[in-house]
N, CA, C and O atoms as a DFTB+ gen file, in Angstrom:
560 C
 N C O
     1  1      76.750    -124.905     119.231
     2  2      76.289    -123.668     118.644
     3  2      75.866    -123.906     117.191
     4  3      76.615    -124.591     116.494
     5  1      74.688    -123.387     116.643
     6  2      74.184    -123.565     115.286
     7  2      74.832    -122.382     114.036
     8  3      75.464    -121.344     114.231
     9  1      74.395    -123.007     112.757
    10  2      75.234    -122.322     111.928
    11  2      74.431    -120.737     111.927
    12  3      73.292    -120.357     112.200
    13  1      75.441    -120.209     111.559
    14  2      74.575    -118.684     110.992
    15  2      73.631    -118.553     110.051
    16  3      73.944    -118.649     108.864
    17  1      72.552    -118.354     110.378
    18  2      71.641    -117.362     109.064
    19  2      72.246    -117.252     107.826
    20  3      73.393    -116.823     107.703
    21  1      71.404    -117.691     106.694
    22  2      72.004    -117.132     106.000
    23  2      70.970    -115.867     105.738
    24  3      69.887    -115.849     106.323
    25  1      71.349    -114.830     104.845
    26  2      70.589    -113.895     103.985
    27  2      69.775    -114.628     103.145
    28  3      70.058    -115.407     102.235
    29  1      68.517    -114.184     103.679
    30  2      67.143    -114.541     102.978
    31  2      66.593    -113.492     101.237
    32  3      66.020    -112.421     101.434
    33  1      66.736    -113.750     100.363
    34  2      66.499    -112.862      99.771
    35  2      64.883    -112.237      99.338
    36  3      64.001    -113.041      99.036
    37  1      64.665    -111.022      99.343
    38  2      63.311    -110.875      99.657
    39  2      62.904    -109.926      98.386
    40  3      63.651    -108.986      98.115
    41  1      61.846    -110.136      97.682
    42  2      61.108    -109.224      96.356
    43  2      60.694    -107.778      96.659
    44  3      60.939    -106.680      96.160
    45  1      59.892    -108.282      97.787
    46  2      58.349    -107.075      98.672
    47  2      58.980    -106.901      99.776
    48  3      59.461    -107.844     100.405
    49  1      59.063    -105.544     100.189
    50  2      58.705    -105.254     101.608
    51  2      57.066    -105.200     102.111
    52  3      55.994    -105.149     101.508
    53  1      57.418    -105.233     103.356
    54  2      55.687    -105.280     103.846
    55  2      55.219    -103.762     104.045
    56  3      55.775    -102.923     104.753
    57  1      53.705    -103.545     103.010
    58  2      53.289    -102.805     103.370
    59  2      52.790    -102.183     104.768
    60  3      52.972    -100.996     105.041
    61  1      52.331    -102.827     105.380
    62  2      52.391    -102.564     106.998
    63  2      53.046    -103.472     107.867
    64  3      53.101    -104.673     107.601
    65  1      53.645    -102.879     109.092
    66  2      54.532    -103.643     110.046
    67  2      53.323    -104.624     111.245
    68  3      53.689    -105.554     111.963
    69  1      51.982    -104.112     111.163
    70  2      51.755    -104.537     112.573
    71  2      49.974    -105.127     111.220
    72  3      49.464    -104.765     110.160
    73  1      49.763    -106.214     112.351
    74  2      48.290    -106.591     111.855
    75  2      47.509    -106.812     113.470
    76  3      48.362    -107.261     114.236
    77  1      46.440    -106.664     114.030
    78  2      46.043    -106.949     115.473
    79  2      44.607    -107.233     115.055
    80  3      44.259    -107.154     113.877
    81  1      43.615    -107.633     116.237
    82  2      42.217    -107.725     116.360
    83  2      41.613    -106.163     116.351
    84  3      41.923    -105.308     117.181
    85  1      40.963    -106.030     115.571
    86  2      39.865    -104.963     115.470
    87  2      39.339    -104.276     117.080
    88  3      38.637    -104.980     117.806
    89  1      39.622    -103.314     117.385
    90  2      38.836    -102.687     118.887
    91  2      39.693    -102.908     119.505
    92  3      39.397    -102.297     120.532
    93  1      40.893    -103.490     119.734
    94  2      42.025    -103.916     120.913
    95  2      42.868    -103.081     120.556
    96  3      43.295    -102.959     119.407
    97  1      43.258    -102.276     121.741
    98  2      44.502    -101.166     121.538
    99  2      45.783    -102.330     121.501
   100  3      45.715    -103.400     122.107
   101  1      46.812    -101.955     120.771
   102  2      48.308    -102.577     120.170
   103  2      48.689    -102.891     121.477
   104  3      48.947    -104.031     121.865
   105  1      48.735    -101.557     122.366
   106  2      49.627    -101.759     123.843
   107  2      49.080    -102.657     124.509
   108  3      49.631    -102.915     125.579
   109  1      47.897    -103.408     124.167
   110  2      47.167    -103.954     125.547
   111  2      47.473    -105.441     124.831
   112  3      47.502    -106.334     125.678
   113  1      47.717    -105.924     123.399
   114  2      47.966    -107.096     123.024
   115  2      49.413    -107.581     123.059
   116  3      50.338    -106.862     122.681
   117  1      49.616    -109.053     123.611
   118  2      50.784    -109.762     123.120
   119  2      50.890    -109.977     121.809
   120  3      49.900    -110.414     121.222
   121  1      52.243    -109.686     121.000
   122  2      52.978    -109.304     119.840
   123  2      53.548    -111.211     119.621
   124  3      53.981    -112.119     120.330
   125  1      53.207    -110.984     118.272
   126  2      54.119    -112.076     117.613
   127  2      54.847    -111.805     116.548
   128  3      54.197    -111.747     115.504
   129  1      56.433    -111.545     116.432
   130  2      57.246    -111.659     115.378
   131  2      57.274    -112.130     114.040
   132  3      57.838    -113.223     114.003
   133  1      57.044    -111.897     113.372
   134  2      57.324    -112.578     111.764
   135  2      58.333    -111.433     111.050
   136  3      58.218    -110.226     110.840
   137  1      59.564    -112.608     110.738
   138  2      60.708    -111.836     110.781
   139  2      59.986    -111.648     108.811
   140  3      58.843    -111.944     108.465
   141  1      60.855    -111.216     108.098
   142  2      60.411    -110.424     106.561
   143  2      60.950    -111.764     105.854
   144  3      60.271    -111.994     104.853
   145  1      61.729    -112.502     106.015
   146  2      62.126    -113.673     105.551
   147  2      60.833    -114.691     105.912
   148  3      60.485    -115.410     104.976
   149  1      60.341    -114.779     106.743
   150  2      58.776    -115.743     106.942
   151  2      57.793    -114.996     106.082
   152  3      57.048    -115.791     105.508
   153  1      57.516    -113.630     105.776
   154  2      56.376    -112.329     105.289
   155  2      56.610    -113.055     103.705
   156  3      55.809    -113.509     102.888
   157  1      58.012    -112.931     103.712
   158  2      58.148    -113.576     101.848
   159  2      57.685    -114.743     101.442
   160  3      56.868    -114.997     100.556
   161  1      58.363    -115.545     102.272
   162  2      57.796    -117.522     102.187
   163  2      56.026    -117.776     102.356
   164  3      55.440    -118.831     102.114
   165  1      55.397    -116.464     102.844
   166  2      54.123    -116.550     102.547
   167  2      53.821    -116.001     101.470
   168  3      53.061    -116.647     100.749
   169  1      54.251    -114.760     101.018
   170  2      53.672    -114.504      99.647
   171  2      54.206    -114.723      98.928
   172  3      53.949    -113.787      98.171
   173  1      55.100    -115.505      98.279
   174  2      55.601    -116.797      97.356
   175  2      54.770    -117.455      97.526
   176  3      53.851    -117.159      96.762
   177  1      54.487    -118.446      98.297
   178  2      54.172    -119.876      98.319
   179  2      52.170    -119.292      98.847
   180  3      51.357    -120.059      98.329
   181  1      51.766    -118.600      99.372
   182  2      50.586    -118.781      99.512
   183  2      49.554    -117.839      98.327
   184  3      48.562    -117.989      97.613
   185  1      50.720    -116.658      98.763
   186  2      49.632    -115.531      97.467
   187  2      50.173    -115.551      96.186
   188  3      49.356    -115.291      95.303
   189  1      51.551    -115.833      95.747
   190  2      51.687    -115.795      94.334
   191  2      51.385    -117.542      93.702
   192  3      51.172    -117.798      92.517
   193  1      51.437    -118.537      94.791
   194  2      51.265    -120.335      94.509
   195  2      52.637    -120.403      93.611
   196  3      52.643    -120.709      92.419
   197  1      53.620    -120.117      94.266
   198  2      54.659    -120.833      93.459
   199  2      54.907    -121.993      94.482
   200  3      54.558    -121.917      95.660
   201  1      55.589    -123.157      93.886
   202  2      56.073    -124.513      94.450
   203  2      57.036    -123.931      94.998
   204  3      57.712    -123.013      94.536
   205  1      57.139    -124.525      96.149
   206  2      58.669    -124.380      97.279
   207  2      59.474    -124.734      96.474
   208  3      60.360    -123.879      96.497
   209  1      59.758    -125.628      95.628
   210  2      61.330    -125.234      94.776
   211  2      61.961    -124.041      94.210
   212  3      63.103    -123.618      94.391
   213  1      60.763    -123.457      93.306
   214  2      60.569    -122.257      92.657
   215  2      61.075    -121.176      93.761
   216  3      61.990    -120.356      93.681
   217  1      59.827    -121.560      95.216
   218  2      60.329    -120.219      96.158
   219  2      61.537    -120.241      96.815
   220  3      62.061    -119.171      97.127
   221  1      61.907    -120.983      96.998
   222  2      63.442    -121.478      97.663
   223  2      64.699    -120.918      96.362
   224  3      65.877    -120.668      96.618
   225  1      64.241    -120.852      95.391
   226  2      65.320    -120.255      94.494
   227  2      65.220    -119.194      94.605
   228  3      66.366    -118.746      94.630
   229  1      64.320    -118.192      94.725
   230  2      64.159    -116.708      94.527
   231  2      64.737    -116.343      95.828
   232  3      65.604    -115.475      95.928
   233  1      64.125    -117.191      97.118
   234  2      64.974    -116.898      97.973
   235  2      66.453    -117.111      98.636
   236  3      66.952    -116.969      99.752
   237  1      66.852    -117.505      97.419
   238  2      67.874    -118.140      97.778
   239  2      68.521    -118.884      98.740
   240  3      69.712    -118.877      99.052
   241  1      67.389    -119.676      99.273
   242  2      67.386    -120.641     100.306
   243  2      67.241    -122.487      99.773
   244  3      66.935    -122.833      98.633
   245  1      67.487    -123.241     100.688
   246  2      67.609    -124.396     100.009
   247  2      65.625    -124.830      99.736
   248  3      64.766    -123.961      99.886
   249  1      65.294    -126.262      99.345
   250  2      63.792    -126.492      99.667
   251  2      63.453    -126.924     100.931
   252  3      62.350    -126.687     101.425
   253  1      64.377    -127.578     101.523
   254  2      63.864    -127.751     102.824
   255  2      64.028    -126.644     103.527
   256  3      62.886    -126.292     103.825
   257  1      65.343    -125.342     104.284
   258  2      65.202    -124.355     104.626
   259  2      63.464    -123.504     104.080
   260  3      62.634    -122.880     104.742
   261  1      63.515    -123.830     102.820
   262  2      62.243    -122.819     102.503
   263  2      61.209    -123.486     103.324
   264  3      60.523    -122.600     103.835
   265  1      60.779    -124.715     103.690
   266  2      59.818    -125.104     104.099
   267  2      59.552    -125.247     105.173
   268  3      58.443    -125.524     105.629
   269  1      61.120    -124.980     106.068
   270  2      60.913    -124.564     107.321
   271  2      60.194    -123.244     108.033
   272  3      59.461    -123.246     109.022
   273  1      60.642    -122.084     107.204
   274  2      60.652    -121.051     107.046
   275  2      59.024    -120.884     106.893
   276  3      58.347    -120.266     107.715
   277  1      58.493    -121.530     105.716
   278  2      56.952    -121.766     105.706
   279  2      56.174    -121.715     106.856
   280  3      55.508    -120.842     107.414
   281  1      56.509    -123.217     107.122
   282  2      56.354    -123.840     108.210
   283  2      56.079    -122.967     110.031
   284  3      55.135    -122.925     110.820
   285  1      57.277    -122.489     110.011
   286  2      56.742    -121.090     111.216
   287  2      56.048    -120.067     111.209
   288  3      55.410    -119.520     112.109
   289  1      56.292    -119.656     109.436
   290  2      55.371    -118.648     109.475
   291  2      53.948    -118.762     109.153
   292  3      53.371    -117.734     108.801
   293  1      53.270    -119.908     109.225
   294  2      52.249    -120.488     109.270
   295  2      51.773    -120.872     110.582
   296  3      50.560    -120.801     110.780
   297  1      52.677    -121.337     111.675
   298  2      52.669    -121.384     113.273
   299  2      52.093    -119.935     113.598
   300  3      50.993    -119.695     114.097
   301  1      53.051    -119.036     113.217
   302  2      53.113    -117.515     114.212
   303  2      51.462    -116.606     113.867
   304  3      50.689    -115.887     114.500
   305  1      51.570    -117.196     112.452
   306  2      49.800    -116.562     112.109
   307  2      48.765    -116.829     112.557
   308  3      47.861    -116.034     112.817
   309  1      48.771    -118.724     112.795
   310  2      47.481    -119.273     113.105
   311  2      47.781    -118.644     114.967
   312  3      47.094    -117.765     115.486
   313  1      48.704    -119.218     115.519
   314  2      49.080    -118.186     116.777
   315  2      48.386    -116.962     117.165
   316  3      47.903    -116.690     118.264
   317  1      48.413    -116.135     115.898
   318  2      47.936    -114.756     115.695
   319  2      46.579    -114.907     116.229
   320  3      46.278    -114.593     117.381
   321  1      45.514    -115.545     115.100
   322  2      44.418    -115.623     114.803
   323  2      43.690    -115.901     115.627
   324  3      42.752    -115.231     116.059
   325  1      44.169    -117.300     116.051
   326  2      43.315    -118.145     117.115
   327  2      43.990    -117.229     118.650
   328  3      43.109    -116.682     119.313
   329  1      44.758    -117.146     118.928
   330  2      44.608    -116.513     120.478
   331  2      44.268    -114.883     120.529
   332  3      44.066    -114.289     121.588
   333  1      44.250    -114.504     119.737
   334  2      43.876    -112.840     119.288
   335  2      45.061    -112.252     119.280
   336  3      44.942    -111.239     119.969
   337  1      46.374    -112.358     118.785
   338  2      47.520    -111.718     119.389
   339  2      48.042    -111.036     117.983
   340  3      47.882    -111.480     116.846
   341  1      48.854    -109.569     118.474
   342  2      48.782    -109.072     117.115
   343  2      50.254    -109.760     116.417
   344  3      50.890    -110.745     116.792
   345  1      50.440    -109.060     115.554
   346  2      51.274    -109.714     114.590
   347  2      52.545    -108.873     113.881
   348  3      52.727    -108.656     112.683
   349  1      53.251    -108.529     114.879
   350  2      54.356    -107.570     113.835
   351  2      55.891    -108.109     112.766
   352  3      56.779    -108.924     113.018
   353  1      55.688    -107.364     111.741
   354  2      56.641    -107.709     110.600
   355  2      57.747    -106.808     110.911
   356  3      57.760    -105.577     110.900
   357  1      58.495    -107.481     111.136
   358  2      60.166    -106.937     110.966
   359  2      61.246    -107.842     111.254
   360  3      61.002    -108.961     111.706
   361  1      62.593    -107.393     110.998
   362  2      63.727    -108.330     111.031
   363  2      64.148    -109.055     110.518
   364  3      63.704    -109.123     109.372
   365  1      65.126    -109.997     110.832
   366  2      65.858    -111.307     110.255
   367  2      67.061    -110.515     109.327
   368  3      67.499    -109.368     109.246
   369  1      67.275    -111.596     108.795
   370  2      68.415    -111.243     108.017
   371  2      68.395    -111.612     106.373
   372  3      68.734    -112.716     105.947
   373  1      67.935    -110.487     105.512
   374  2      67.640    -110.124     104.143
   375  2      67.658    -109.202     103.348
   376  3      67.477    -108.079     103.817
   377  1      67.840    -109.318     102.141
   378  2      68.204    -108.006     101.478
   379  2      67.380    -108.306     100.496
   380  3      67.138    -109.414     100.018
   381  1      66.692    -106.619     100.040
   382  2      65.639    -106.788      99.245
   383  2      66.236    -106.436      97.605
   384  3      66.778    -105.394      97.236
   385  1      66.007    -107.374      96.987
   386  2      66.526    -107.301      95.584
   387  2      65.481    -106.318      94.747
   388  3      64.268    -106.355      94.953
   389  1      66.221    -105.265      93.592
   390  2      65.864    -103.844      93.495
   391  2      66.166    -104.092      92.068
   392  3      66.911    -105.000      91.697
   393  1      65.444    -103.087      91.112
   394  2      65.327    -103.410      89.942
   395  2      65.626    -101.829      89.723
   396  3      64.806    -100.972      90.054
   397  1      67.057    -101.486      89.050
   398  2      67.728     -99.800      88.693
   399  2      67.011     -99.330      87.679
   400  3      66.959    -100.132      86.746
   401  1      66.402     -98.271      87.496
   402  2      65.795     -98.123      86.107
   403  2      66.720     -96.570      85.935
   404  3      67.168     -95.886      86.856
   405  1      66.829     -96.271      84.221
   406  2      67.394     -95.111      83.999
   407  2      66.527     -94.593      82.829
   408  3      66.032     -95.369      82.011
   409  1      66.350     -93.166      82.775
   410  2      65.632     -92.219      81.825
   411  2      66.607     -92.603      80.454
   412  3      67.784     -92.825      80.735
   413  1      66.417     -92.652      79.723
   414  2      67.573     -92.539      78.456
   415  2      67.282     -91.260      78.256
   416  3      68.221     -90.591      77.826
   417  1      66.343     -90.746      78.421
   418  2      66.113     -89.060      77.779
   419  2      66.533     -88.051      78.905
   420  3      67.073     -87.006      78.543
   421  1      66.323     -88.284      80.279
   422  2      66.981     -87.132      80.961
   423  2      67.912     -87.946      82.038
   424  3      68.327     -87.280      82.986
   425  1      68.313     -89.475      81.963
   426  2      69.647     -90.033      82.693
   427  2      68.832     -89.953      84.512
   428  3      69.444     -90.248      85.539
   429  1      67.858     -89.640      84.473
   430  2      67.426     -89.896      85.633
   431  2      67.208     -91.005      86.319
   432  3      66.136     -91.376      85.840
   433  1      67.516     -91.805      87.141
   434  2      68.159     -92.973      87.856
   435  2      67.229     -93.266      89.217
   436  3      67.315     -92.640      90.273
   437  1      66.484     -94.172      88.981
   438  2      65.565     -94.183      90.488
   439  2      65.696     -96.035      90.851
   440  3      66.357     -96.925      90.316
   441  1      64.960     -96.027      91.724
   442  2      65.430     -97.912      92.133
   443  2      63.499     -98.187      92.563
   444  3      62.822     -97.488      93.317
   445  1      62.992     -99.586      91.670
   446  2      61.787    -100.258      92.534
   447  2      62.133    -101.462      92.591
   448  3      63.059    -101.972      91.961
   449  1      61.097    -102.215      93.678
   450  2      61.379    -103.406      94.155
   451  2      61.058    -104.412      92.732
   452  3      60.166    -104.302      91.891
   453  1      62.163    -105.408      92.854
   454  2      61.492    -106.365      91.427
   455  2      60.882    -106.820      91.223
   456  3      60.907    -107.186      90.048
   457  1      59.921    -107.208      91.910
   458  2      58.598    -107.951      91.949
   459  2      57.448    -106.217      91.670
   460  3      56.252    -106.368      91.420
   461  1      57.763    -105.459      91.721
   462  2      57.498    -104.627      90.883
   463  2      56.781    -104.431      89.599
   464  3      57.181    -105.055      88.617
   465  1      55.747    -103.617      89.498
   466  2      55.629    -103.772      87.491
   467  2      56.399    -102.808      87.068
   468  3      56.446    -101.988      87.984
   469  1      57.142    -102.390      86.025
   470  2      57.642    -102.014      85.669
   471  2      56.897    -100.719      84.974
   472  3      55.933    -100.754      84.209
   473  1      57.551     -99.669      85.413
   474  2      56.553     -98.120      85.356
   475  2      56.888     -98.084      83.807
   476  3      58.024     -98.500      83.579
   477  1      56.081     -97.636      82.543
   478  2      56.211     -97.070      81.396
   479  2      56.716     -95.564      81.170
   480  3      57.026     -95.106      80.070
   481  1      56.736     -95.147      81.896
   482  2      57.296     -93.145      81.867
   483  2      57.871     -93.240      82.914
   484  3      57.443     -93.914      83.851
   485  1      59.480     -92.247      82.941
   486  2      60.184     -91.558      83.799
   487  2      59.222     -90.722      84.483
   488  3      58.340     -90.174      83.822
   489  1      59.308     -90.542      85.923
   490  2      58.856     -90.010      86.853
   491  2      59.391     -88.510      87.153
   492  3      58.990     -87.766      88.048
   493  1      60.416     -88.242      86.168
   494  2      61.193     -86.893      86.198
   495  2      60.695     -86.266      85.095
   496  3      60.243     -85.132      85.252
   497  1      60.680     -86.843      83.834
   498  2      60.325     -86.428      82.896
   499  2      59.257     -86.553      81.792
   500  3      59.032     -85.830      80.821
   501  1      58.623     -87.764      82.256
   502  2      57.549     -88.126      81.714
   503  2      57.659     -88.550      80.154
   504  3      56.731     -88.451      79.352
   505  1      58.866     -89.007      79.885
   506  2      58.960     -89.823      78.859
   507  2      59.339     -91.439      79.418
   508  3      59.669     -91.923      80.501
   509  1      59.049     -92.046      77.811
   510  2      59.218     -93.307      78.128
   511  2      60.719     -93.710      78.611
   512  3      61.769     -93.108      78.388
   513  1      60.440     -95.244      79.542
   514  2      61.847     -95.526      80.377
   515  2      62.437     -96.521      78.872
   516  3      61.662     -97.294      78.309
   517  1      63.624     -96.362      78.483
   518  2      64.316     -97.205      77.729
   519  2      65.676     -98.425      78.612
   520  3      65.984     -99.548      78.212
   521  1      66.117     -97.848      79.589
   522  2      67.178     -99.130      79.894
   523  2      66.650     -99.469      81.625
   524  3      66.495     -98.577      82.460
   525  1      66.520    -100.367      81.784
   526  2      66.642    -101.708      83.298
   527  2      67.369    -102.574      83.226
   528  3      67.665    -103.245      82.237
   529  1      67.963    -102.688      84.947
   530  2      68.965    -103.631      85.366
   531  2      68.264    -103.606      86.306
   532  3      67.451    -102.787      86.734
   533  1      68.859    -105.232      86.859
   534  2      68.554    -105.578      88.324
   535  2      69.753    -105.185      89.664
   536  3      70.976    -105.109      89.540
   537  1      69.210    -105.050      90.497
   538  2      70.480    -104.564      91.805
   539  2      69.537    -104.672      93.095
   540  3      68.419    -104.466      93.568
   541  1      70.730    -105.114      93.291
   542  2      70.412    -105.354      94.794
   543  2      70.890    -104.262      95.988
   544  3      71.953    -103.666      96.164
   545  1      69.510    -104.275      96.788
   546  2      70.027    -103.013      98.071
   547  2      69.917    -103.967      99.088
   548  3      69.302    -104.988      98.783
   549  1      70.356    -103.883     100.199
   550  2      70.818    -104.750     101.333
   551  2      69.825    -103.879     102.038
   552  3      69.491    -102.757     101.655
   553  1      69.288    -104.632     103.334
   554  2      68.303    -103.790     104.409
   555  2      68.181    -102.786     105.060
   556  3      67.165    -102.457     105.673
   557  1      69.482    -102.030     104.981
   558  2      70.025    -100.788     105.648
   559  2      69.486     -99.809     105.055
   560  3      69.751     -98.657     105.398
């Protein structure tokens, strides 16, 4: 029996869950998995070009784990592409690290993802944000 998973740590959630061929209804295509832990190891390493060392730290995965991780989710796409099959994002096991922000002027308390830009005005009150911390929310 193999070891457990660990928790992948993840910046972004995915803006959409499903990607398919243009004109093909969802129901009529075979589905390929890309768990949110593979969704990250691509946009680290392909859309932001950080070095797998770099991405393997954020994800708190080792460099070779990260490059495994790469590695499939580079399988499951070209998979995608070349046989026409759609492509849905979900699962695995990760928690998306969250950046707490607080109003100093009206104590209003909201959470964005850290890879995030960082908003200049409270969203309650429309003054400027004075204090951030980082926190983490788990996938639930």
């Amino acid at each position: 029996m193999g070891r457990r998973r660990r928790c992948r740590w993840v910046g972004y959630r995915p803006v959409a869950e499903f990607y398919k061929p243009r004109g093909v209804p969802l129901s009529s295509l075979e589905q390929v998995r890309l768990t949110v832990g593979e969704f990250e190891a691509i946009r680290l390493s392909d859309l932001k070009g950080l070095h797998q060392e770099e991405a393997a730290r954020r994800m708190r995965v080792s460099r070779q784990t990260f490059g495994r991780i790469l590695n499939e989710a580079h399988r499951k796409i070209a998979e995608c592409f070349v046989e026409g099959k759609a492509l849905r994002i979900e699962g695995g096991n990760y928690t998306i690290i969250q950046r707490s922000l607080e109003c100093y002027n009206c104590g209003f308390v909201w959470k964005i993802p850290l890879e995030f830009p960082l908003p200049l005005d409270c969203p309650e009150c429309g003054r400027p944000i004075i204090q951030a911390g980082d926190k983490v929310q788990d996938k639930k």
